[in-house]
Phi, psi and omega in degrees: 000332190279312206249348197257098156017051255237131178254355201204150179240026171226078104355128166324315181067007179306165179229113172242144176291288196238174167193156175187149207061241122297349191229152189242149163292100146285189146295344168261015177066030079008111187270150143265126136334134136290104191246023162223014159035057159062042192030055170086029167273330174249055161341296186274032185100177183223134199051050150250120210345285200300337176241034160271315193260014129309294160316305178321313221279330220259310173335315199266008168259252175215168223248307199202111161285202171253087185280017182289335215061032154293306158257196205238126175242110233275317212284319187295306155291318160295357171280324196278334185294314173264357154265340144307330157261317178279028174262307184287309183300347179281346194300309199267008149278339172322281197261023204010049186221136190247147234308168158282212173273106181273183176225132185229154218232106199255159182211168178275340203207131170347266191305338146297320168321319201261292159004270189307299191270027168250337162310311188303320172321283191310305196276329173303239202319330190061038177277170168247309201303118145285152131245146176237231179183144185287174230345038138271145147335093197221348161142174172284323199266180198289315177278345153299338196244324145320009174194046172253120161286021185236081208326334162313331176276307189311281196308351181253027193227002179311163355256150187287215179267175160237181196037055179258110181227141180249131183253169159273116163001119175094307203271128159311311213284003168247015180272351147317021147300279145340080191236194177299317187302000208241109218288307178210184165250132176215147194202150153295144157279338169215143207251110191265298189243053178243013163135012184097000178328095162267129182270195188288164173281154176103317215283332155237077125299287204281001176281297175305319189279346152314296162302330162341293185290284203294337193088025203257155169254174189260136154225117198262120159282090145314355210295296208283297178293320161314163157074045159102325190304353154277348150121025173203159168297337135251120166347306179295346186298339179285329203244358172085012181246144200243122190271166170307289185245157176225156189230128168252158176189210179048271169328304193287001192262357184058038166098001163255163199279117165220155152200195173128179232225162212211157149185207163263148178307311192273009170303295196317340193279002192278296193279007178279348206211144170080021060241156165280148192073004178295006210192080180236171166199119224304288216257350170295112194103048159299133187289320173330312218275306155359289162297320177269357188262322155319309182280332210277329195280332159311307196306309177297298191298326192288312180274321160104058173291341186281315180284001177269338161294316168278353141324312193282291188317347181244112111228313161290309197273326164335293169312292175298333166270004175272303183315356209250314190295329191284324152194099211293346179281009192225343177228113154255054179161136155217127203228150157128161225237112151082222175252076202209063195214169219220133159259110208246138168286158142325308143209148200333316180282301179322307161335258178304002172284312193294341158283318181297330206269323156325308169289338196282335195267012188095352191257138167238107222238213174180159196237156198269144172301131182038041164190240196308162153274078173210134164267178198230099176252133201230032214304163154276162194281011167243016143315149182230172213318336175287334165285330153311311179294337167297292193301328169297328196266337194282322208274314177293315165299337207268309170303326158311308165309314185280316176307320178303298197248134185261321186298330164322343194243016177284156189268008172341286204288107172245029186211146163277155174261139235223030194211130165321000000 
């Protein structure tokens, strides 16, 4: 507290030792579930063995180059091969057309990703203009938070980018928007931390055929939703559409920091050229980091984890709408694709009772930021079913509890608690 940054001023305060698998280690040897996976970052698990000996193996070469692509770094080009074919093939099952030729562009962090491609956009098109939707989510830094729809982020760093205009999520009726003037469009395929936000079918379909008509390009935010977690390897794939450029992160590094943005050669070749280097980054594509998102894209791919997500997803919506019929006074919704899905309470204290009692019972779940009262679960995708069902059975007592004792929910306890 003293020397580390505080984003909060109720820190979880867990302290961890260990972590393997689904479960995290404290310092009292206290064991945890993890049921948000480094809020869906450690998909295939924590600390696994196939990209513990990928890292071993890339340590024992060298740590850091010249990552501009000025040199040819092996870990780095193997990465960028198999995530361009697995990319252009979801592409081209989405839109049974087949994909052009991508290219990916590596960055360190969700919001850099979203960065680089609204610049690519810009540059692409010689547009100014976004449009984005209101209460979405796209990073911290200016220009990502300029097309972030959630004035709690916004208003206290204004003023922002211009020429941003925001529509609502779900509805057809502001995409006349989408005009010439309009460099790209950008979306979550499902709005992760404005609550779990699935949208209607259709709504991007006509999303597309929008950017279409103007010449505007589509960037579809993957950070969250990728790499299996909706129960496909991508999101946009439930809905049939192949975005211009697309951004990845979280997943993909299998717990080390990598991200970054996918498109066509002939987006991407834009930043090579008027000026060359117009678009660099000291540590992005780390080979270390490469290396491990390359073996994390084996594991999914090897274990068939995206379709072991959509098993978890019919197994969570079963459960959960039985807990929501079970108990309508404490939940009012539960939404979401695969193993991604969302509980929104009644009320806000109920919320956060429900996160603490959680920790108290070993389970670690996290409630979504500045708005509805929902948490959010995100397990990795290699759980398994006795462990889901543990949880679930954990999760159901915890709702019994807060209906039993009304004092759980006092707005006292404002710290979670961290002893049986």
């Amino acid at each position: 507290m003293r020397y580390l940054a505080q984003t909060s001023a109720t820190p979880l305060g867990l302290q961890i030792e260990d972590a393997s698998g689904c479960w995290l280690t404290d310092h009292k040897g206290r064991r945890f579930l993890d049921l948000i996976a480094g809020i869906a970052v450690n998909s295939i698990g924590h600390r696994h063995p196939a990209v513990f000996k990928a890292v071993q193996a890339q340590l024992d070469r060298y740590w850091h180059a010249n990552v501009y692509g000025e040199f040819v770094l092996a870990s780095q080009v193997s990465l960028a091969e198999k995530l361009c074919q697995i990319v252009a093939q979801a592409q081209t099952r989405a839109t049974n057309k087949e994909s052009p030729p991508l290219q990916f562009y590596p960055t360190n962090s969700g919001t850099e990703a979203n960065e680089g491609a609204l610049k690519l956009a810009r540059k692409y098109t010689g547009r100014k203009k976004f449009v984005a939707f209101h209460n979405s989510y796209h990073g911290d830094t200016f220009g990502s938070l300029s097309v972030t729809g959630r004035d709690v982020y916004r208003k206290p760093f204004e003023p922002l980018l211009a020429d941003v205009v925001f529509l609502n999520y779900g509805d057809l009726s502001g995409l006349d928007q989408v005009d010439e003037e309009t460099a790209a469009v950008i979306a979550e395929p499902i709005q992760g931390e404005a609550g779990i936000i699935v949208p209607p079918d259709g709504f991007f379909a006509t999303v597309r055929k929008a950017c279409d008509r103007s010449g505007a390009v589509l960037i579809l935010d993957e950070i969250q939703t990728g790499f299996g977690r909706t129960g496909k390897w991508f999101a946009f794939e439930h809905w049939g559409v192949a975005p211009d450029i697309v951004t990845v992160g979280k997943a993909l590094g299998g717990g080390f920091p990598i991200s970054g943005f996918l498109a066509p050669l002939s987006i991407m070749e834009t930043l090579s050229r008027d000026p060359p280097l117009c678009h660099v980054t000291t540590f992005g594509g780390h080979p270390v980091a490469s290396a491990a998102a390359a073996a994390a894209l084996e594991v999914l791919k090897s274990f068939q984890l995206p379709e072991r997500a959509a098993q978890i997803g019919c197994l969570l919506k079963q459960r959960l709408h039985l807990l929501k019929r079970t108990f309508p006074d404490l939940i009012a919704d539960v939404r979401g694709l695969g193993a991604m899905w969302g509980i929104e309470f009644s009320r806000h204290e109920i919320c956060d009772a429900f996160v603490r009692l959680a920790l108290k019972h070993h389970l670690i779940v996290c409630r979504t930021l500045h708005g509805r009262p929902v948490i959010r679960l995100s397990p990795p995708l290699i759980i398994s079913e006795g462990e889901l069902d543990w949880a679930l059975s954990v999760m159901e007592g915890i709702l019994r509890e807060i209906r039993e004792s009304p004092a759980s929910t006092s707005r006292k306890q404002t710290q979670a608690p961290l002893s049986n």
